[in-house]
Structure formats: structure tokens, C-alpha cells
N, C-alpha and C positions, 0 to 999 in steps of 0.2 A: 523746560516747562514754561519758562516767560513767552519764550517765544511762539508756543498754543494759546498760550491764557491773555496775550495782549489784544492780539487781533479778534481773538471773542470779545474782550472787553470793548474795541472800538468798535466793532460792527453791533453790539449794544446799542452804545451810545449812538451811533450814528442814526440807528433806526429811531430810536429816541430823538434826534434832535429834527430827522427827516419828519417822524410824523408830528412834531410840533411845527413844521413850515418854517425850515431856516433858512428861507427862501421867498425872493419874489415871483408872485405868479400874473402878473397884470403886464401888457406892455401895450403900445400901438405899435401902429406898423404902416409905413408910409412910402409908395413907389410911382418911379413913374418911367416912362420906357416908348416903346413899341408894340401895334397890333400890325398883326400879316392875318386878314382874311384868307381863308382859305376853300370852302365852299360854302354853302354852292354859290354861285354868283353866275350874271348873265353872260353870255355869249360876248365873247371881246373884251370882258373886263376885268383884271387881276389886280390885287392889291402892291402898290412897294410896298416894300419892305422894312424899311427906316424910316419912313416918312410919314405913317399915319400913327398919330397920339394914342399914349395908354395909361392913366392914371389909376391909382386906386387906394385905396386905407382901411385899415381894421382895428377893430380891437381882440385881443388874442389872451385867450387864460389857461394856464398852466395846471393840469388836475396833478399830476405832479411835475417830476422832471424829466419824465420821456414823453407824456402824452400831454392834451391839450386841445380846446375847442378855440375856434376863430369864426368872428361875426365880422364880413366885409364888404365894402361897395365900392365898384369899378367903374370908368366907365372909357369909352373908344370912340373916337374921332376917327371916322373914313372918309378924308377928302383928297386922297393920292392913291391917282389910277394909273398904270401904266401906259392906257391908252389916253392919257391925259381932259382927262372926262372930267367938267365942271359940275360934280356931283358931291352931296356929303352927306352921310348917313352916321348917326347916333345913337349908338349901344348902350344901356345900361344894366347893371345886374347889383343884385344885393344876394349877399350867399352867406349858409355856414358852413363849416368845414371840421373838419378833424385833421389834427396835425402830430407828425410824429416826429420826435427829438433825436435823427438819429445818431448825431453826436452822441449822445449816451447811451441809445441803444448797443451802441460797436462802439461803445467804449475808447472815444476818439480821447478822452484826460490822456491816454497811458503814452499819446503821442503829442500834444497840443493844447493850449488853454486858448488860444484863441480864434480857432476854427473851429465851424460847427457846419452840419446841413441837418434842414430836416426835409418831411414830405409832406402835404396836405392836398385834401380830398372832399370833395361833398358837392351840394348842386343849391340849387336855391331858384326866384324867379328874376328875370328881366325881360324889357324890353325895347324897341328902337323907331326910331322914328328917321325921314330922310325927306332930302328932298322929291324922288322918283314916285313917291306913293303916298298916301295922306292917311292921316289915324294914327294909331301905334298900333306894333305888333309885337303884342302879350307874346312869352313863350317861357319855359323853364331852360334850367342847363344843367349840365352834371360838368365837374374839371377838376384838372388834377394837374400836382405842379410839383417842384423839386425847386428849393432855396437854401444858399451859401451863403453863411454867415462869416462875418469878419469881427472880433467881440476887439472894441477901439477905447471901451472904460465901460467902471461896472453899470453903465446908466446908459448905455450907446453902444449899439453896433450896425455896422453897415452890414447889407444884403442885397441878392443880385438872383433874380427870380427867374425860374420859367414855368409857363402853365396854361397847358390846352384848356379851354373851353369848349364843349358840345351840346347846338341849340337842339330843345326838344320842342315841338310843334312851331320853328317857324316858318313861316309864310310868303316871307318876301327876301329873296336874295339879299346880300353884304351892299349891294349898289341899288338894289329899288328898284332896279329897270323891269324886273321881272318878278314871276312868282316862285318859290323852288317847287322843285319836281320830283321831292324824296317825302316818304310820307312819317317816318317820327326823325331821326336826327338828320335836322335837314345842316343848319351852319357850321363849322370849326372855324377857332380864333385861336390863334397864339399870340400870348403875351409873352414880351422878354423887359426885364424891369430890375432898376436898382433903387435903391434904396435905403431906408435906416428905420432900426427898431428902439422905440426909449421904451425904458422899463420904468415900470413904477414899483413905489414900496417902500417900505422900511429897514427890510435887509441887506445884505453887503452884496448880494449878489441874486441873480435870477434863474430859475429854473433851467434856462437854456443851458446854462453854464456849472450847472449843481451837479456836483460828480460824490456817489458814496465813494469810489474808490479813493478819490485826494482827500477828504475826507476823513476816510477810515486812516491813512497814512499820516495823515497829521495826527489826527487821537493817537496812534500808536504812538508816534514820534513823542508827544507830550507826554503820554503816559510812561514811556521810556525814558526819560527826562526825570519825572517824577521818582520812580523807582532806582533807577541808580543811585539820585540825591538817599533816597529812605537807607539802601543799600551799605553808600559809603556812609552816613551818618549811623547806621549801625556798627560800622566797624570797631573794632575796640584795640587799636593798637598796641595800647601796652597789657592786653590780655590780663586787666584786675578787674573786669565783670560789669565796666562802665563805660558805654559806646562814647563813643568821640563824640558828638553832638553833645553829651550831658558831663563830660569830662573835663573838670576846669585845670587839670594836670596830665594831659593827655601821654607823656614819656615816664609815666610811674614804673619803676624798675619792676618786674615781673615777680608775684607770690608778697605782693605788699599788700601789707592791710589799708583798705581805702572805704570813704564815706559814701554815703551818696553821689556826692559827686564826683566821686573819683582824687581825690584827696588824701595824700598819705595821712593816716592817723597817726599822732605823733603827738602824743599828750602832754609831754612835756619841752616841745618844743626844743629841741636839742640838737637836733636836723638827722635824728636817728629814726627811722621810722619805729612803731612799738615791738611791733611781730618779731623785725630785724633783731631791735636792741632787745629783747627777750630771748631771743633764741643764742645770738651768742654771750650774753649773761650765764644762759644756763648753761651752753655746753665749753665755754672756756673760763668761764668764772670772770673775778676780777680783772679788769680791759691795764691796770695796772703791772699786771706778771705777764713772764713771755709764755708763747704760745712757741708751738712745733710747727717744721716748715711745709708739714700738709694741711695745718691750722691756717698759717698766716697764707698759705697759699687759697685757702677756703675766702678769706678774710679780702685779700687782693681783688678778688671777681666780684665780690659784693661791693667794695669800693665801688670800683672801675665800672659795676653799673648803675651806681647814682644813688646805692641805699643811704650815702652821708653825704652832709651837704653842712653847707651854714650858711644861715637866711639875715637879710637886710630888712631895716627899716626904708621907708621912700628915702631917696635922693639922699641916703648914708652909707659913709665907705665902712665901716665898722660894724662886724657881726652883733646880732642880739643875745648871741648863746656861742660859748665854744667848746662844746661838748662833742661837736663831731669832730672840730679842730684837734681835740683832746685826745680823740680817739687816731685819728693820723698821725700825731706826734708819737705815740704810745708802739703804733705800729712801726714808726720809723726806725726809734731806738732797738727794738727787738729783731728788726731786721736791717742791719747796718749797711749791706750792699742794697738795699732798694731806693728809691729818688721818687717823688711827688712832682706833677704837675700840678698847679692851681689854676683854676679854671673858672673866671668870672663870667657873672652874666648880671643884665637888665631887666626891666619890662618895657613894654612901649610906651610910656605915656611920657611926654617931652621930645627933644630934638635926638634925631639918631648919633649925630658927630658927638652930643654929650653924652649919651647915654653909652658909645664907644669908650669913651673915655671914664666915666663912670665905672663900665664893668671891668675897665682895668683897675682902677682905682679897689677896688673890694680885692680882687685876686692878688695884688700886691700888701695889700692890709690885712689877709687871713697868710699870708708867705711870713712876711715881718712879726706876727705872734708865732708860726712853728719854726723861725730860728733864733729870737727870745725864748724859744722854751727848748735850748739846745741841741736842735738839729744843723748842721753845718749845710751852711745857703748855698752849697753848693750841689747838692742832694734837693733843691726846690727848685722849682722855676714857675714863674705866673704870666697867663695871657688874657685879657679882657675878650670874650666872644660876642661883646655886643647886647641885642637884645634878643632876651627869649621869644621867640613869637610864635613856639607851639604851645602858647595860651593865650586864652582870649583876652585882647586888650579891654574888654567892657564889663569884666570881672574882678572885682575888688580883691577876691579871694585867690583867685587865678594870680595876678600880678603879685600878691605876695608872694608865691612860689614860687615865681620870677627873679626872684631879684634875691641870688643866691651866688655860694661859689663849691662846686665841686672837684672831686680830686680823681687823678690820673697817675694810679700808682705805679712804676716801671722799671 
């Protein structure tokens, strides 16, 4: 199910944050290069190739992030003739265009962040003036071009252009010399150009480079982040009906009555939970007389998983209550082959080496009252385990149920 309902969720939001413009749509665009005349021109004259000038700049806006209109103005230096001819003629053109992103049309994110090409298209007027002929001559153009992008930071990218021109009503050849002799597309120009595009805006990034699909994968990504967090903080580990996030006793022995927050209730503080010490009240009576060895064996499992305990005050080695002690001792006598581990613990607040030393200190101080109260120390043993830290050190309430010692009957 997550995995239907995430990618709905991000391609929401995506479209959400696309149609708030989470993106820059402005850039310029600045090149310079090469023109190669290519008709019509006089009898004997062809243009090189390298060698006559082609400049040009635009401003270009993004309607989103595949399309886009571009207002620009060019212009060509033809003073390299192959027949080495002391001629120079001067083109100009102002154009606008349509441009397409097709980086993201074809979906180039799934392979590259920092390649792109698009295509642009449109015509617009110019015109030229030279030395062979005197006036200008007015004419329109239509062109069309193909440009590779290189993205070099989110504010810069280099570009490397090419794009036919096609004059419409001119009049006089690339060189002057002559008149052309084609009645509507009389010239072709190729431009070959590199250059650099800066983006403007306030965004982190610009339309060239705006992909739903990385996009969408990050929403997912976060939102999968998110969800596993809610996930595992619903967890309820010790299965008493309060998720680990809100449980400040998160190893409550299982079928314990607990608070709000997860909390053995234990009214009288004793280190007997209530539910516990009610139920074997009532079914074996007085904790004083012996019990039968499927009694004590009932009795053994509820030790061994934490229903008794005895709680500390801060930074003291000495129980507040020994009524769970009470209850171990109780069991020992009744069961003469059994042996007790005692088993201390901390909370975290202070230095770890003391608080090591601390949790020994409590487990050796609840040892030393169950064999004062006739157990032979040789049926006891005690280990300090340090600190608790399946509770929150930032909980007052937590850390007191921290800083306990439990038993390990055997």
C-alpha cells in the first residue's frame, strides 16, 4: 500500500509546488562564434569558415520547464572571402523564438543532472549593409537551431549552439557584389557559437534543470523518512498499549498494568507491579507460606521477566522499599535448590565509569539484605549492568525507573 500511496502523494505535491513556480524562469544568453555564408553570393566568392565573426544575446523565459519563448539579437561580420576579396558586409537580425527543453522532454534527470540540449525556432526582421552596395537591405528571416548545454552551478551554464538562418526578400548577395537571383529565400547563414546562459531568480534552480521526476523521488524519499519515523515510533515493544515514542518504560514486562505513559502502576511502590502483586495474592495467598513447584515455577517466569524489581533513589546504593527483595527471599527459602542473580542498573545522568560502578554498588546492597535475611550467599550472585538507556535520559519519571535492581532466578 505505501508503496502506491507515496508516489501519489509526491506527484501531489510536486504538481503543487510546479504550479507555484519552484523554479527560475528568466535567464540571458550570450554567444559568440562563427558565420559560414552560404547563398546566394557572387560568382567567385564563398565565405571561410572560421574566420568571419558571429555574436549574439537574448533574453529567454521559461513558460514552464520544457517550453519557453526567447527575444534575441545577432549580428555577422563578413570580411573573409576565400578569394581573398577586401570586402565586409554586416548582418543584423532581432528574432523571437520558441524553445524547447528537451532535456526534459526525454527525460535526460534519469541519466544526468548536468546535461541538457534544447531546440529553438522562429524568424523575426533584419538587415545588412556592406561595402559593395549602399542603403540597407531590409529583409525578414525564419531559423532554426539545436543547443548543448553544460549546467557548471545553479546560476551558470555553458552552451555550444548551432542554427541555420533563412533570408526572406533579400536583395543583395552575402558579398555586395551582386543582386540575388532567387525570388523569396534568397540567403542561408550558419551560426556555430558557444557560450554561457546565467539564470536569474530566486530559486535554487531554473527551469532548464527542473525535473518532476527527481523531484517526485525526493518527495518520496522524505516522505519515506517520515513514515517509517511515525512507523517505528508506533511501535510498542513491550506490547502494554503504549508506543515507544510516549513510553517512558519502554521493557514493561508484558500483561502489566501501565499509565499513560506507559508506567507500571504500582501504588505502593514496592517494585511489585499492582495487577502482578494482586493476582498472586489471590491465587497463592500469603507470599509468607510455600507454594507448589508449578507455583514457584509460575512465580520463576514472572521474576525472570522484570515483574519485581527494587527502585533507588538518585545517586543511592540503598533500596527505597524491600518488598520485592521480600518477595525473593520468600521464594528462595521455599525453593532451596534455586540461586538468584542480582542485577543492577543506572540511569544516565552523570559520568558512565560512575554510574558502572553505581549499578554495581545497588546489586551488591539488595545481595547483602537477601543473605541478612538468611539466604546462604552462596545461592546469590550480583552484577552492576550500568546504565539503563531504554529510557529517556530527559524524563524525570523515566530515570526513576532506571535506577533499579532486578532478579535472575536460576
Amino acid at each position: 500500500m505505501k508503496k502506491l500511496t507515496l508516489p501519489l502523494l509526491a506527484s501531489l505535491f510536486v504538481f503543487g509546488t510546479a504550479s507555484a513556480q519552484d523554479y527560475n524562469k528568466w535567464s540571458i544568453d550570450l554567444n559568440g562564434g562563427f558565420a559560414k555564408p552560404a547563398r546566394t553570393l557572387s560568382p567567385g566568392f564563398a565565405g571561410e569558415t572560421f574566420k568571419n565573426m558571429h555574436l549574439d544575446g537574448g533574453v529567454r523565459y521559461s513558460i514552464n520547464n520544457k517550453f519557453g519563448v526567447k527575444a534575441s539579437f545577432g549580428y555577422d561580420r563578413l570580411n573573409e572571402w576565400t578569394n581573398k576579396a577586401d570586402i565586409e558586409t554586416n548582418h543584423y537580425r532581432t528574432s523571437l523564438e520558441g524553445v524547447v527543453n528537451l532535456g526534459r522532454v526525454l527525460n535526460f534527470e534519469s541519466w544526468t543532472s548536468v546535461l541538457n540540449a534544447q531546440v529553438h525556432a522562429g524568424g523575426g526582421y533584419s538587415w545588412m549593409n556592406g561595402d559593395k552596395f549602399s542603403g540597407t537591405d531590409n529583409m525578414g528571416h525564419l531559423m532554426a537551431g539545436l543547443t548543448g548545454q553544460i549546467k557548471v552551478h545553479r546560476r551558470i551554464a555553458l552552451n555550444a549552439d548551432f542554427t541555420v538562418i533563412q533570408s526572406l526578400q533579400q536583395n543583395n548577395n552575402w558579398d555586395g557584389v551582386t543582386a540575388t537571383n532567387r525570388s523569396v529565400f534568397q540567403g542561408t547563414m550558419f551560426n556555430a557559437t558557444v557560450g554561457v546562459s546565467v539564470y536569474l531568480g530566486k530559486h535554487a534552480q531554473h527551469a532548464d534543470w527542473y525535473a518532476e521526476a527527481a523531484k517526485e523521488n525526493e518527495v518520496i524519499a522524505e516522505l519515506t523518512n517520515r513514515l517509517t519515523k511515525i512507523e517505528n515510533d508506533l511501535k510498542d515493544t513491550d506490547n502494554d498499549g503504549v508506543p515507544d515514542y510516549l513510553d517512558l518504560e519502554p521493557n514493561t514486562p508484558a500483561n502489566t498494568l501501565v499509565d499513560s505513559k506507559g508506567r507500571s502502576i504500582d501504588s505502593n511502590n514496592n517494585g511489585i507491579a499492582d495487577n502482578i502483586e494482586k493476582f498472586i495474592d489471590e491465587k497463592y495467598g500469603d507470599l509468607n507460606k510455600g507454594v507448589s513447584a508449578d507455583d514457584a515455577a509460575m512465580i520463576k517466569e514472572l521474576v525472570n521477566k522484570g515483574y519485581v524489581a527494587a527502585y533507588f533513589d538518585f545517586d543511592k546504593a540503598q533500596p527505597t522499599t524491600v518488598d520485592g527483595i521480600n518477595f525473593i527471599v520468600n521464594y528462595l527459602r521455599n525453593n532451596p535448590s534455586a540461586s538468584v542473580e542480582v542485577i543492577g542498573y543506572a540511569d544516565a545522568v552523570g559520568n558512565k565509569d560512575y554510574n558502572n560502578k553505581l549499578s554495581e554498588r545497588r546489586a551488591n546492597a539488595v545481595k547483602d539484605i537477601i543473605v541478612k535475611s538468611g539466604v546462604s550467599a552462596s545461592k546469590v550472585s550480583a552484577k552492576g549492568n550500568g546504565i539503563d538507556d531504554a529510557v529517556s535520559k530527559d524524563s524525570a519519571a523515566a530515570r526513576k525507573i532506571a535506577r533499579k535492581v532486578v532478579f535472575k532466578i536460576n
